[in-house]
C-alpha positions in Angstrom: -10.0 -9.3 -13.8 -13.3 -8.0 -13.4 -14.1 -4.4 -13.0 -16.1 -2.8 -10.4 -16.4 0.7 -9.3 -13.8 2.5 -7.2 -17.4 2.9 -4.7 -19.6 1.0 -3.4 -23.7 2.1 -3.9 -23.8 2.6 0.2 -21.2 5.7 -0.6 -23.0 7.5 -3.4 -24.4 10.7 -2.7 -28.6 10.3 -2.4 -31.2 12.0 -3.5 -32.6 15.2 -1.2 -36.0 14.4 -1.4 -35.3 10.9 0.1 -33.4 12.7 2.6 -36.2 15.2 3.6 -38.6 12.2 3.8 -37.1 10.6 6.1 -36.2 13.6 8.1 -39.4 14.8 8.6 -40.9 10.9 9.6 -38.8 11.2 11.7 -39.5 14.3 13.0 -43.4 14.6 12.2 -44.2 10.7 12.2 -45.4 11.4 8.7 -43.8 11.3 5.2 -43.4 14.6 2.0 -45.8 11.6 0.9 -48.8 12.3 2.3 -49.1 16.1 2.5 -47.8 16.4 -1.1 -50.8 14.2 -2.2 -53.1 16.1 -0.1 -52.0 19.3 -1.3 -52.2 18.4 -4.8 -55.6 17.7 -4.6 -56.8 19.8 -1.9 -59.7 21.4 -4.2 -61.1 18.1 -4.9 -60.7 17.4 -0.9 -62.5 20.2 0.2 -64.2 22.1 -2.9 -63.4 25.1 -5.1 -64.3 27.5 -2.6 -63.2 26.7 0.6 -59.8 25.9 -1.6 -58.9 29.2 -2.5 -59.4 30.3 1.5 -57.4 27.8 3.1 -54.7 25.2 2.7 -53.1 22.5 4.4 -49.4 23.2 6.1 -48.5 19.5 7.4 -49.4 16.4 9.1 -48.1 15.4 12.5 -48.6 12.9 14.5 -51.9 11.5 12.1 -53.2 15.2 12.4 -53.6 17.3 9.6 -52.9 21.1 9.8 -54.9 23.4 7.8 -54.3 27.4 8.0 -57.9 29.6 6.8 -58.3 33.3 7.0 -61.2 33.9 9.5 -63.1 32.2 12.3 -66.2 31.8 10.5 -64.5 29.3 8.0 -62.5 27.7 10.5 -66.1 26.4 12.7 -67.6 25.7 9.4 -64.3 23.3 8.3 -64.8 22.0 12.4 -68.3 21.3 11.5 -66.7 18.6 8.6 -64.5 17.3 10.3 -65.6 14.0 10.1 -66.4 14.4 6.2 -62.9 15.8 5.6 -60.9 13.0 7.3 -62.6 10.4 5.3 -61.9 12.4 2.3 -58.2 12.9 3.1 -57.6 9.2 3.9 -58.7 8.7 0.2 -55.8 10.2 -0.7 -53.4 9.2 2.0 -54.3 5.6 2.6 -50.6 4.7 3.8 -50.6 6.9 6.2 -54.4 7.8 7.7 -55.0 11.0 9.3 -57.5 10.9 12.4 -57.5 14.3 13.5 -57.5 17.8 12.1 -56.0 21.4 13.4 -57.2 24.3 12.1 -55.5 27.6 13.1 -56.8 31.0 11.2 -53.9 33.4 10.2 -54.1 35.7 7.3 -53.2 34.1 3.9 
């Protein structure tokens, strides 16, 4: 007789970050994925500076979310928009972002 396990693969408990991936694609129509790797190397995306006055909070929808502390940064992260993007989707080449949303709130 052979042996095999009392339960089959389809019944064992998974892992919670595949979980929360596929939640939020589901939700957001992006993966953990993308905005981990963009946060990981968000001073390289947008330089030392403008790094340690804003961040990224998510993508949805192919539209990254970035939060800064004051208007003046915001227009001048508007101004690169297109700059940013094409740096991003070096990063998140799976899943491209097109479009960015920055929002000022204080950090």
């Amino acid at each position: 007789m052979k042996w095999e396990p009392l339960r089959k693969e389809q019944y064992q408990p998974k892992k919670i970050d595949s979980l929360l991936d596929s939640l939020l694609h589901k939700l957001s129509g992006s993966s953990t994925k993308a905005i981990n790797k963009v946060i990981e190397n968000w001073q390289l995306i947008i330089g030392e500076n403008f790094s340690k006055i804003s961040h990224p909070t998510h993508i949805k929808d192919k539209t990254l979310y970035i939060q800064v502390i004051d208007a003046a940064i915001a227009q001048e992260l508007e101004w690169r928009t297109t700059e940013l993007i094409k740096t991003v989707n070096m990063y998140t080449k799976e899943e491209p972002v097109t479009s960015l949303k920055i929002t000022i709130k204080k950090m």
